[in-house]
C-alpha positions as CSV (number, residue, x, y, z in Angstrom):
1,X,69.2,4.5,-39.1
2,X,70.1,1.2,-38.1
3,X,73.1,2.0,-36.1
4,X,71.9,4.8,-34.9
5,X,72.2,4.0,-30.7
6,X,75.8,2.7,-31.2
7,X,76.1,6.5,-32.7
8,X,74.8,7.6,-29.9
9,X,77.4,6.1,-27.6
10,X,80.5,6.9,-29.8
11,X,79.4,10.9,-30.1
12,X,79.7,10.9,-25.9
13,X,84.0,10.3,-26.7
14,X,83.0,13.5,-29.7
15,X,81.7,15.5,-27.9
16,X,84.3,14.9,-24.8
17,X,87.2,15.1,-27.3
18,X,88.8,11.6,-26.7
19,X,87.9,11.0,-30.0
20,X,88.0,12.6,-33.3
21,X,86.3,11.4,-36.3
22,X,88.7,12.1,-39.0
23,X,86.0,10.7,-41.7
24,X,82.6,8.5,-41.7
25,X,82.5,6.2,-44.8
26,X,79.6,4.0,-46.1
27,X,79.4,0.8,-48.5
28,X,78.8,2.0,-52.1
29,X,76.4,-0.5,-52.7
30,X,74.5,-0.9,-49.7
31,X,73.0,-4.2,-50.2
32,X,76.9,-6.0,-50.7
33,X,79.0,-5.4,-47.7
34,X,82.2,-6.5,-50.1
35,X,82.1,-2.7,-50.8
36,X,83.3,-1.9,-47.7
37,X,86.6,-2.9,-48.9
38,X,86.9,-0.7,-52.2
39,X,85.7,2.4,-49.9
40,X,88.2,1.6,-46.7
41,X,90.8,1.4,-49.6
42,X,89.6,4.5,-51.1
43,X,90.0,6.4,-47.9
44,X,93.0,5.1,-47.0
45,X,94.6,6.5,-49.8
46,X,94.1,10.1,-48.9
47,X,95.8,10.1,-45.7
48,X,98.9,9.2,-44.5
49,X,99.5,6.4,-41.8
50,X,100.2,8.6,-38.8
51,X,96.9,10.9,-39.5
52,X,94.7,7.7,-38.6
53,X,95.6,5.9,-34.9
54,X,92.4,3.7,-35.4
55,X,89.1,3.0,-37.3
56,X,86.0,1.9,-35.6
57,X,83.8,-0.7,-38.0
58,X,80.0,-0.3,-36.5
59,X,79.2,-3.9,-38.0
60,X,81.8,-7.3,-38.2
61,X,80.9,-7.9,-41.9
62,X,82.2,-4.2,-42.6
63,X,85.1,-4.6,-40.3
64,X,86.8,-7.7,-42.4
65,X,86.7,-5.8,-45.1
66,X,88.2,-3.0,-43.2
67,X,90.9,-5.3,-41.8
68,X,91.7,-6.9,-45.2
69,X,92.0,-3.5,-46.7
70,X,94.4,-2.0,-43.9
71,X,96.1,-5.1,-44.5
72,X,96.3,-4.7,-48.0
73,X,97.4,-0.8,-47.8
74,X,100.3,-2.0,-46.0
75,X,99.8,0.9,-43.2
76,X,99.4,-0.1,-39.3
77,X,96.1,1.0,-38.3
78,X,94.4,0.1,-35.6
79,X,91.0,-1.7,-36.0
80,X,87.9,-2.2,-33.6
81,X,84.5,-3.3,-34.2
82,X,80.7,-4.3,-32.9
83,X,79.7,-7.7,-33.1
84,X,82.1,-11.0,-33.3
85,X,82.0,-14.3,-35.1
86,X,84.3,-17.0,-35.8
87,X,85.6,-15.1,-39.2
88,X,86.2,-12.1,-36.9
89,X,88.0,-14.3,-34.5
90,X,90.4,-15.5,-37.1
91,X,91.6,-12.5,-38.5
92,X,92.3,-11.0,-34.8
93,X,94.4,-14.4,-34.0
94,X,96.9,-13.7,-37.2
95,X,100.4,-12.8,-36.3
96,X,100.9,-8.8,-36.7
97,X,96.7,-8.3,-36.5
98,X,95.5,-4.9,-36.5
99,X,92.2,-5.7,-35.3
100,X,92.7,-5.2,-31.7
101,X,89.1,-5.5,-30.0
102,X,85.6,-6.2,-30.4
103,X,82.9,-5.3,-28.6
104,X,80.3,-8.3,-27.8
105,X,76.9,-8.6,-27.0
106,X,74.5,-11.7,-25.9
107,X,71.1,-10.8,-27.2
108,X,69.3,-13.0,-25.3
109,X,70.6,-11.6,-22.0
110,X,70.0,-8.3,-23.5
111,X,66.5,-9.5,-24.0
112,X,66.1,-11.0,-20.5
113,X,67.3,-7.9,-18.7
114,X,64.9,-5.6,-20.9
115,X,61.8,-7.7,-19.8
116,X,63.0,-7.1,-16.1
117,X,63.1,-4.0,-16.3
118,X,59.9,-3.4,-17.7
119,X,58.5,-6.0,-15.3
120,X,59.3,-3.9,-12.6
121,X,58.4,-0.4,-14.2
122,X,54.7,-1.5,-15.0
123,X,54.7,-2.7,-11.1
124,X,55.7,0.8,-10.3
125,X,58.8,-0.7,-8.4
126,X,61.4,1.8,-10.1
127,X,63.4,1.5,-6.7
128,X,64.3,-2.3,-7.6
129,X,65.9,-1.3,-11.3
130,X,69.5,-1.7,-11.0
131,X,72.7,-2.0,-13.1
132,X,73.3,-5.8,-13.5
C-alpha cells in the first residue's frame, strides 16, 4: 500500500475521535490521477455541504483534482493535502481557496536523519538518538 504510513498517522486522530472518516475514495483508473476529479465529484454529490468540514488528499496530484472539484460543486469544503509543488501553491494563493494546508517534507533531510540514526544504532549508542 503505498500510503500506507501516512494511514498510519491519520488512524491515531480515528481512533482518538478528532476525526471521523465520513468516506475513503480511490481514482477509478489508477494509472490517471485526472480521475480523482470524476470520483471527488461523485462523492460530493451524496452529501450535503455541512456533513463534510474537510477532506484530506494523501497525494498533491489527487488533491488538485479534489480542489477543482469542490470548486466546481460550488460547496465550501475545506481541503488539506501531503506533498506541495508550485501547481499546489497556486491554487492555495486564489482568492476564496479551500485548500487550506499542506503538509511538506524534504526527502533529503529525511534521508540524512535516517542514516544518523542507523549510524548510531549499529554503534550501539541508542542513548545519542534524539528528536531533531
Amino acid at each position: 500500500m503505498a500510503f500506507y504510513r501516512r494511514e498510519v498517522g491519520y488512524k491515531k486522530y480515528e481512533d482518538s475521535g478528532k476525526i471521523k472518516t465520513v468516506e475513503t475514495i480511490v481514482l477509478s483508473v489508477l494509472s490517471d490521477t485526472s480521475t480523482m476529479y470524476d470520483v471527488m465529484q461523485k462523492t460530493l454529490s451524496k452529501y450535503y455541504e455541512n456533513d463534510i468540514d474537510s477532506i484530506w488528499a494523501a497525494y498533491d496530484e489527487y488533491a488538485r483534482e479534489c480542489y477543482r472539484a469542490i470548486k466546481d460543486s460550488g460547496k465550501n469544503i475545506l481541503l488539506v493535502s501531503v506533498d506541495l509543488c508550485c501547481a499546489d501553491i497556486k491554487y492555495m494563493s486564489e482568492d476564496n481557496s479551500m485548500w487550506k494546508a499542506c503538509a511538506y517534507t524534504v526527502f533529503g533531510v529525511n534521508s540524512e536523519q535516517g542514516m544518523r540514526i542507523l549510524t548510531l544504532g549499529l554503534n550501539n549508542e541508542y542513548d545519542r538518538i534524539t528528536d531533531a
